[in-house]
C-alpha positions in Angstrom: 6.9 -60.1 -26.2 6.0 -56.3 -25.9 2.3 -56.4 -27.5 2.1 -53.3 -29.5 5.3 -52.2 -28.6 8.6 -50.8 -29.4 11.2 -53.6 -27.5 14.2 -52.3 -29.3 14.0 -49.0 -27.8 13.2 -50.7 -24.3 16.3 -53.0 -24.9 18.7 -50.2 -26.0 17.4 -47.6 -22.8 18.3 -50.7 -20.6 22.1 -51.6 -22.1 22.7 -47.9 -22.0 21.4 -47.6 -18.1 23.6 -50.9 -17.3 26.6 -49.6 -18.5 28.3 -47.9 -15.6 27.0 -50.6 -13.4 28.5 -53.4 -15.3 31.8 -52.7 -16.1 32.8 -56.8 -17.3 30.5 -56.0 -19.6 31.0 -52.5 -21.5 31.9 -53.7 -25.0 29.0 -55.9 -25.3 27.0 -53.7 -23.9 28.5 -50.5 -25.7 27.6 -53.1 -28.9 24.3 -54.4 -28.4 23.4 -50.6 -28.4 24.3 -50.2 -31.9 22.7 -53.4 -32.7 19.6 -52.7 -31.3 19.5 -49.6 -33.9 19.9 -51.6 -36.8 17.1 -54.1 -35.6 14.8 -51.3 -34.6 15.9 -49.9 -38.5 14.6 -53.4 -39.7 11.8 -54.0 -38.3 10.1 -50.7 -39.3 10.6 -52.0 -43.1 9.1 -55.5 -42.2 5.8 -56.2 -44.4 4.0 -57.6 -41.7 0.5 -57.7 -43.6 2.6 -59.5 -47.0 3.7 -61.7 -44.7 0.8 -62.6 -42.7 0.2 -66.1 -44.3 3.4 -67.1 -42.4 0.6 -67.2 -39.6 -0.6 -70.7 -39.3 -4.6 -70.1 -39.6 -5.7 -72.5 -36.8 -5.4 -71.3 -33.3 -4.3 -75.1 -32.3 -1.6 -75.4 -34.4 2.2 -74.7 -33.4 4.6 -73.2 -33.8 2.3 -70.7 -34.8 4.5 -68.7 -37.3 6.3 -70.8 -40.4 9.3 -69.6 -39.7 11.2 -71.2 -42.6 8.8 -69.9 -45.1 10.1 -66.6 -45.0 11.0 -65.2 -48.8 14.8 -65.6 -48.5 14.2 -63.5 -52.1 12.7 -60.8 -50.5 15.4 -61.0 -47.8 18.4 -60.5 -49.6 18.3 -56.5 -49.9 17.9 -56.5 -46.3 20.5 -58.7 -45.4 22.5 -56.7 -47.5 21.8 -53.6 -45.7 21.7 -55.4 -42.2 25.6 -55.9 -42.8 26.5 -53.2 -44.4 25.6 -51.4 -40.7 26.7 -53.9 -38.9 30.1 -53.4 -40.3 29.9 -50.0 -39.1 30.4 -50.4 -35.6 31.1 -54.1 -34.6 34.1 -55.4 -33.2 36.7 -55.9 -35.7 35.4 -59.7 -35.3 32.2 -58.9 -36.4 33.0 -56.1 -38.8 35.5 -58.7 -40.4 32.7 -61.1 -40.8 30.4 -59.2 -42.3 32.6 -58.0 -44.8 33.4 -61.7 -46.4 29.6 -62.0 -46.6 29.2 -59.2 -48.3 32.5 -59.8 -50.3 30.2 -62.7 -51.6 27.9 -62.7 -54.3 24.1 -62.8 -53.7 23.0 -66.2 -53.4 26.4 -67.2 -51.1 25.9 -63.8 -48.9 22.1 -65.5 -48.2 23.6 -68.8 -47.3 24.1 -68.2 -43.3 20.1 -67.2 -43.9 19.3 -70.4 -45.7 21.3 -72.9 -43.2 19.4 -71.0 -40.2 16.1 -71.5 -41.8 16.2 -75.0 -42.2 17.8 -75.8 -39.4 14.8 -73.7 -37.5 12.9 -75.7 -34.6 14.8 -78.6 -35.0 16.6 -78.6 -31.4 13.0 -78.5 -30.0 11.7 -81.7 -31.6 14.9 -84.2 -30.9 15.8 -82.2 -27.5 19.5 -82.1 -29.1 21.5 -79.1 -30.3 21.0 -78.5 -34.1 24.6 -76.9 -34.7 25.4 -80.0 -36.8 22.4 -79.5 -38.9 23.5 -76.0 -39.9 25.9 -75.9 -43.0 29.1 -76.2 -40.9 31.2 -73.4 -43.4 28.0 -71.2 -42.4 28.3 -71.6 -38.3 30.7 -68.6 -38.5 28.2 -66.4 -39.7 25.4 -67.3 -37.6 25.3 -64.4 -35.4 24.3 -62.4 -38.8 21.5 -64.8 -39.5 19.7 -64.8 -35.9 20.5 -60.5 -35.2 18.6 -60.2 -38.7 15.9 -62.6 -38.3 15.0 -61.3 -34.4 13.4 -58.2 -35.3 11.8 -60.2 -38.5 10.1 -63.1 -36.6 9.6 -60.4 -33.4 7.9 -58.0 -35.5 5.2 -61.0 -37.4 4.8 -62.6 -33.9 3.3 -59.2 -32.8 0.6 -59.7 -35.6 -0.5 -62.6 -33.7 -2.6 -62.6 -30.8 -3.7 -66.2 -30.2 -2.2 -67.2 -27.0 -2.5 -70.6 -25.6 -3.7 -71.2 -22.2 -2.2 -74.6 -21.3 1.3 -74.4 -22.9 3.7 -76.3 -21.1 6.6 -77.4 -23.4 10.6 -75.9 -23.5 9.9 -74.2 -26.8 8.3 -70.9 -28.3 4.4 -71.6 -28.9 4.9 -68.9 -31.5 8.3 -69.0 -33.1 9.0 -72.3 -31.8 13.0 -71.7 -30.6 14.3 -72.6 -27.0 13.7 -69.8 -24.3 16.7 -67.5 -23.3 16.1 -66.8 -19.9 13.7 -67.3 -17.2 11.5 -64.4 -15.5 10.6 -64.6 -11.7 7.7 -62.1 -10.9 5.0 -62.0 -8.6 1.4 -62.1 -10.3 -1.9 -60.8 -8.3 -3.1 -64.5 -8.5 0.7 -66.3 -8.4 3.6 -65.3 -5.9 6.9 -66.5 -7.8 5.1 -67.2 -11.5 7.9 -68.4 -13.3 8.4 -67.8 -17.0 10.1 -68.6 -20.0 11.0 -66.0 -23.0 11.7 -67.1 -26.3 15.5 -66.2 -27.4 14.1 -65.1 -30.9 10.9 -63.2 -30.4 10.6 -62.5 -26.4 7.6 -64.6 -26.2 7.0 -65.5 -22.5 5.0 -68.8 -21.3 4.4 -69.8 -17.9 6.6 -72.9 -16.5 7.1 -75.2 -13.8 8.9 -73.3 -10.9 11.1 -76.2 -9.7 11.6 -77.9 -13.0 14.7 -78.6 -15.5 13.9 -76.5 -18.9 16.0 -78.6 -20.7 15.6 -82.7 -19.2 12.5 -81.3 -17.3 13.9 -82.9 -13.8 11.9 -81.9 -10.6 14.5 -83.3 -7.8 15.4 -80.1 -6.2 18.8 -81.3 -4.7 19.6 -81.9 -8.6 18.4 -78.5 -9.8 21.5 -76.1 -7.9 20.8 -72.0 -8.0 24.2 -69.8 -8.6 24.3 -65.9 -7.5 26.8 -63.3 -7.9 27.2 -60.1 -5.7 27.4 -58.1 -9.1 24.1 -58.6 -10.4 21.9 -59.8 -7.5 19.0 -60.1 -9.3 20.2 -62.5 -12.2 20.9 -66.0 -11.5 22.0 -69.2 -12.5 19.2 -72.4 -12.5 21.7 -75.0 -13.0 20.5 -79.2 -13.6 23.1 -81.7 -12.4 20.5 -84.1 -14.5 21.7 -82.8 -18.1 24.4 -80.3 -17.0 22.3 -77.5 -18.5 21.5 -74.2 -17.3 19.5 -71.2 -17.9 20.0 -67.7 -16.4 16.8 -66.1 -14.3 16.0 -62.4 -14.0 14.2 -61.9 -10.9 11.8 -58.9 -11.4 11.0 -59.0 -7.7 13.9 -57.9 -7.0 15.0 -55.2 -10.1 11.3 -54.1 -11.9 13.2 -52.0 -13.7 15.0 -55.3 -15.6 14.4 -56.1 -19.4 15.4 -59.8 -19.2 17.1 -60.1 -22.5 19.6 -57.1 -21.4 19.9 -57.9 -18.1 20.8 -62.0 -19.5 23.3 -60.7 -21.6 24.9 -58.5 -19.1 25.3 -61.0 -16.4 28.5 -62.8 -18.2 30.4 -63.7 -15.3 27.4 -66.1 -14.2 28.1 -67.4 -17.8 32.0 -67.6 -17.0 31.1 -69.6 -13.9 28.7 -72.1 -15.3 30.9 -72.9 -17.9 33.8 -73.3 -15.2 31.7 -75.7 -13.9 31.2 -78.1 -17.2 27.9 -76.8 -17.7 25.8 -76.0 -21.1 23.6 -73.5 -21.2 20.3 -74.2 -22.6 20.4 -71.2 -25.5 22.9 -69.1 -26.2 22.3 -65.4 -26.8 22.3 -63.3 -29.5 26.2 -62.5 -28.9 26.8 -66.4 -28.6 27.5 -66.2 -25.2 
């Protein structure tokens, strides 16, 4: 998480920087631009102080926002909006999709909202995906629900500043969703601190260097590294343990990375894994 900050504007000067380097991946790239606008659009009209309560009110307790008690009510003119930009400059995919929600009337267009919402936090407590547990009409329109709710959960996760010292689990301490990527960086008191960032709210936690995110294995003959040419400084950290894998940003060797960007620009090293039977641990925003 950017404390204070504007990580919209960081994320969109990043995609726009990549994009000659990286041409595999121009249209998403060209995309998440645009998208980033309409997040950065939303979370300026987020009511972070309203919301507040969402906060749980003992430092202790996690996750420490309520995720699914977010007012879908108070959500719906939003979402509305959300689409209607959406449907501006998406691929024709997207732009098809969000025209049949918004074809809908209001309390079907918030049903991709309501499916996400229960469904929230679920994969960290059973170690399972939670696909099944969303309505399975509303999977289609899941990329709606999550690129709405980032810059939501993102922006009420700023108003927190509790920060435990000795988290060590897979999930978000604040929003409580799996981690998109790993960050390698080197810290004045830690060469190599590794670290996980949350795939909703770019909350980053330390974590075990040599250790399975998903199945938490620690063999390092089991626990296979991938590299491409293309993007030197993103990787693969494959498990042979649970065939899972997450991709790694290595700030020691691009400083200039934004993890989240550089994660979803790296798609070949998604191509690969997947060539290789493997599942990775979250997918992003793009569903890749």
């Amino acid at each position: 998480m950017t404390p204070g900050g504007d990580p919209w504007r960081l994320r969109r000067a990043r995609a726009i920087h990549l994009l000659p380097h990286t041409p595999h991946a121009e249209e998403i790239l060209s995309f998440y631009v645009g998208l980033t606008e309409a997040q950065e659009s939303l979370a300026d009209r987020v009511p972070v102080s309203d919301w507040s309560g969402l906060i749980q009110s003992r430092e202790d307790e996690f996750p420490r926002l309520r995720v699914p008690g977010l007012p879908l009510e108070e959500l719906a003119l939003p979402f509305r909006d959300f689409l209607s930009t959406v449907a501006e400059f998406g691929t024709e995919t997207i732009k098809s999709g969000a025209h049949a929600l918004l074809s809908r009337d209001d309390d079907r267009q918030l049903k991709p909202l309501r499916a996400t919402l229960g469904a929230w936090g679920k994969a960290e407590k059973t170690g399972e995906d939670v696909e099944d547990d969303r309505e399975e009409q509303e999977e289609d329109f899941y990329f709606y629900a999550r690129a709405f709710l980032e810059p939501i959960v993102t922006s009420i996760a700023q108003a927190d500043s509790s920060r435990p010292t000795d988290w060590i689990q897979n999930f978000c301490f604040v929003c409580g969703e799996p981690p998109q990527v790993a960050v390698l960086r080197d810290l004045p008191d830690a060469v190599g601190h590794r670290s996980l960032m949350c795939s909703i709210c770019a909350t980053e936690w330390r974590f075990q260097r040599l250790t399975c995110p998903h199945c938490r294995e620690t063999e390092a003959d089991k626990l296979p590294v991938h590299t491409a040419e293309s993007i030197a400084h993103v990787r693969v950290d494959a498990c042979t343990t649970c065939s899972r894998y997450v991709k790694t940003v290595d700030l020691r060797q691009d400083g200039t990375a934004v993890p989240l960007v550089d994660e979803l620009a790296a798609v070949e090293l998604d191509i690969w894994a997947q060539e290789q039977g493997l599942t990775k641990l979250r997918a992003n925003v793009l569903g890749l």
